[in-house]
C-alpha positions in Angstrom: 0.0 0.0 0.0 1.4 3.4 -1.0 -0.4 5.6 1.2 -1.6 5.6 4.5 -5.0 4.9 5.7 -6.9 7.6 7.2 -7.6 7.4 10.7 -11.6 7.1 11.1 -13.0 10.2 12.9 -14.7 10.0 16.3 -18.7 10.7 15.8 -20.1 13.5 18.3 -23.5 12.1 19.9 -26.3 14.0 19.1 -27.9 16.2 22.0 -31.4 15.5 22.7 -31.3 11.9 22.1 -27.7 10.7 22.7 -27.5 8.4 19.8 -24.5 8.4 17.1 -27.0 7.3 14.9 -29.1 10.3 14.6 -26.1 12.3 14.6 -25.1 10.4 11.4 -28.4 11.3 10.0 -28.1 15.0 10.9 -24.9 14.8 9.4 -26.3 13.5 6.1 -29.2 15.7 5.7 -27.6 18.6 6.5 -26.4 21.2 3.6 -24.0 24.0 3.7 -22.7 23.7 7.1 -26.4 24.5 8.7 -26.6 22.0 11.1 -29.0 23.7 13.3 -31.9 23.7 10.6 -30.8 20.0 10.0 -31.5 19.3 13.7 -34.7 21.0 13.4 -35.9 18.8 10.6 -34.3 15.4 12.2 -36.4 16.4 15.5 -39.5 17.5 14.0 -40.1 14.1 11.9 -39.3 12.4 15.6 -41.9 14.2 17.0 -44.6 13.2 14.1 -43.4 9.8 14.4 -44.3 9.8 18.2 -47.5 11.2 17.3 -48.3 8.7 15.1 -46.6 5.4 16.5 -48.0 6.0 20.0 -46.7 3.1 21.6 -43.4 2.9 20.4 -40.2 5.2 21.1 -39.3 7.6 17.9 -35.7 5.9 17.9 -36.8 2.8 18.1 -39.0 3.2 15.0 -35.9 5.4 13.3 -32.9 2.1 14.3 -35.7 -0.1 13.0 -36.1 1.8 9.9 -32.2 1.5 9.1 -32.0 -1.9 9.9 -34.8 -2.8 7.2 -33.0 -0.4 5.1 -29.4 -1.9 5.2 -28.3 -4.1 2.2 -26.2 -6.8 2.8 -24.8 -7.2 -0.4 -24.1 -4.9 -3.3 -22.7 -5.0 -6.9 -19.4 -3.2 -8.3 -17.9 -3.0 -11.6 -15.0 -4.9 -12.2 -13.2 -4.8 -15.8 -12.1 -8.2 -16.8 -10.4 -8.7 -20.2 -12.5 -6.1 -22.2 -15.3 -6.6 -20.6 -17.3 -5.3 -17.1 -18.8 -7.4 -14.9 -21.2 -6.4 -12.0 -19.9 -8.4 -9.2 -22.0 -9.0 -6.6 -19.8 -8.0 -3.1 -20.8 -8.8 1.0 -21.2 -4.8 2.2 -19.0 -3.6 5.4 -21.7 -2.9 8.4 -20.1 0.6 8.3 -21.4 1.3 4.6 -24.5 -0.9 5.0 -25.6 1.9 7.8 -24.1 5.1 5.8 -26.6 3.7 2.5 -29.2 3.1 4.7 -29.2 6.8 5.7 -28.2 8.2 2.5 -31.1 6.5 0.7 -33.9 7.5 3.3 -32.7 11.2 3.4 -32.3 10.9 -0.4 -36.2 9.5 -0.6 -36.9 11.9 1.4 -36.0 15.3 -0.3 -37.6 13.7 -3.5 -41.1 14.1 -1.9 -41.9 17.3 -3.4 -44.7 19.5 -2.0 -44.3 18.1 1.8 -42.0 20.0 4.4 -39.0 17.8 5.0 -39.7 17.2 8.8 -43.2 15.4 7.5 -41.3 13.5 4.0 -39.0 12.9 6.6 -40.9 10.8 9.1 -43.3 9.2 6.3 -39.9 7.8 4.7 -39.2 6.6 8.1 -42.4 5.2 8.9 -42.0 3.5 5.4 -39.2 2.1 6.4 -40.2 0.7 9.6 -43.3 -1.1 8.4 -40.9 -2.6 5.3 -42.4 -0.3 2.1 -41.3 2.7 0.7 -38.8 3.7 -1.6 -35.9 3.1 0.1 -36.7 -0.3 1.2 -37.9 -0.8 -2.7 -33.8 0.3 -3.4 -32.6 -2.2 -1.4 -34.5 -5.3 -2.8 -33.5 -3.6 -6.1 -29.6 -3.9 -5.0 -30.2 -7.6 -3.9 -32.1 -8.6 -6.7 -29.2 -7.4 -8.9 -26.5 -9.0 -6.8 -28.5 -12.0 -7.4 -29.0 -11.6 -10.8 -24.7 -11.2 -11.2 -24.4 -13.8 -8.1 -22.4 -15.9 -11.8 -19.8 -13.2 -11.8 -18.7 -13.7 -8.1 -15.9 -15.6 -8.5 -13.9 -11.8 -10.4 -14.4 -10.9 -6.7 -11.1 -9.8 -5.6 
C-alpha cells in the first residue's frame, strides 16, 4: 500500500437523544454547514413519528427503519479482459448503515410538496413497516446481486 489509511474520525452524539445514529443522520441531511436547521428537521419528523406510532419510542422506529434499510450485499464493476462485470460484493456494516441513511434522506427530499420534517418521518415510517422507496432500493440492489451472483468468483 502506498499511502496511509486515514484514521476514522470520532462521531459527536447527538444532543437531545444521545444516539451516534441520529447524529449520522443529521450529518447526512444537512447542507451548507447548517446543522441547526438539520437538527430542526431530524427532531421534527421524531416528534410526528411519536404522534403517530403512540406506543413505540421515535428511535426505536428510526434504528428499526435502518435496519430494514441496510443491504447486505451490493454490486461493483470490475473490468475483466474487455469486458465489465457487476460483481455482486458482502457490504461492510459501516457502509451498510451510511446507505441506509443516504437512501432515506435521499427519498426523502424527493417528496416534493411536503416540508422535509413530515417526508421525513413518512420515509421513516416507510421504512419501519418494510415499504417505501428506500426499502424498494434495497430489494432492487439484492435482486441485482442476485442476478450477477455468476460473476462472483472476479471478486477480488
Amino acid at each position: 500500500m502506498r499511502r496511509r489509511r486515514t484514521t476514522k474520525r470520532e462521531l459527536i452524539p447527538d444532543v437531545k437523544y444521545n444516539s451516534e445514529l441520529v447524529a449520522r443522520l443529521i450529518n447526512t441531511l444537512m447542507k451548507c454547514g447548517k446543522k441547526s436547521i438539520a437538527q430542526k428537521i431530524v427532531y421534527g419528523a421524531f416528534d410526528y413519528i411519536a404522534t403517530q406510532k403512540k406506543d413505540m419510542e421515535p428511535l426505536e422506529v428510526f434504528i428499526q427503519a435502518v435496519e430494514n434499510v441496510k443491504p447486505k450485499v451490493e454490486v461493483k464493476s470490475r473490468r475483466v479482459g474487455g469486458a465489465n462485470y457487476q460483481v455482486p460484493i458482502d457490504v461492510a456494516p459501516e457502509r451498510q448503515v451510511a446507505l441506509a441513511i443516504r437512501w432515506i434522506t435521499t427519498y426523502s427530499q424527493a417528496k416534493k410538496g411536503k416540508p422535509m420534517m413530515i417526508a421525513l418521518a413518512t420515509e421513516l415510517l416507510d421504512a419501519f413497516d418494510n415499504t417505501g422507496s428506500s426499502v424498494k432500493k434495497k430489494d432492487d440492489t439484492h435482486k441485482m446481486a442476485q442476478a450477477n451472483k455468476a460473476f462472483a468468483h472476479y471478486r477480488w
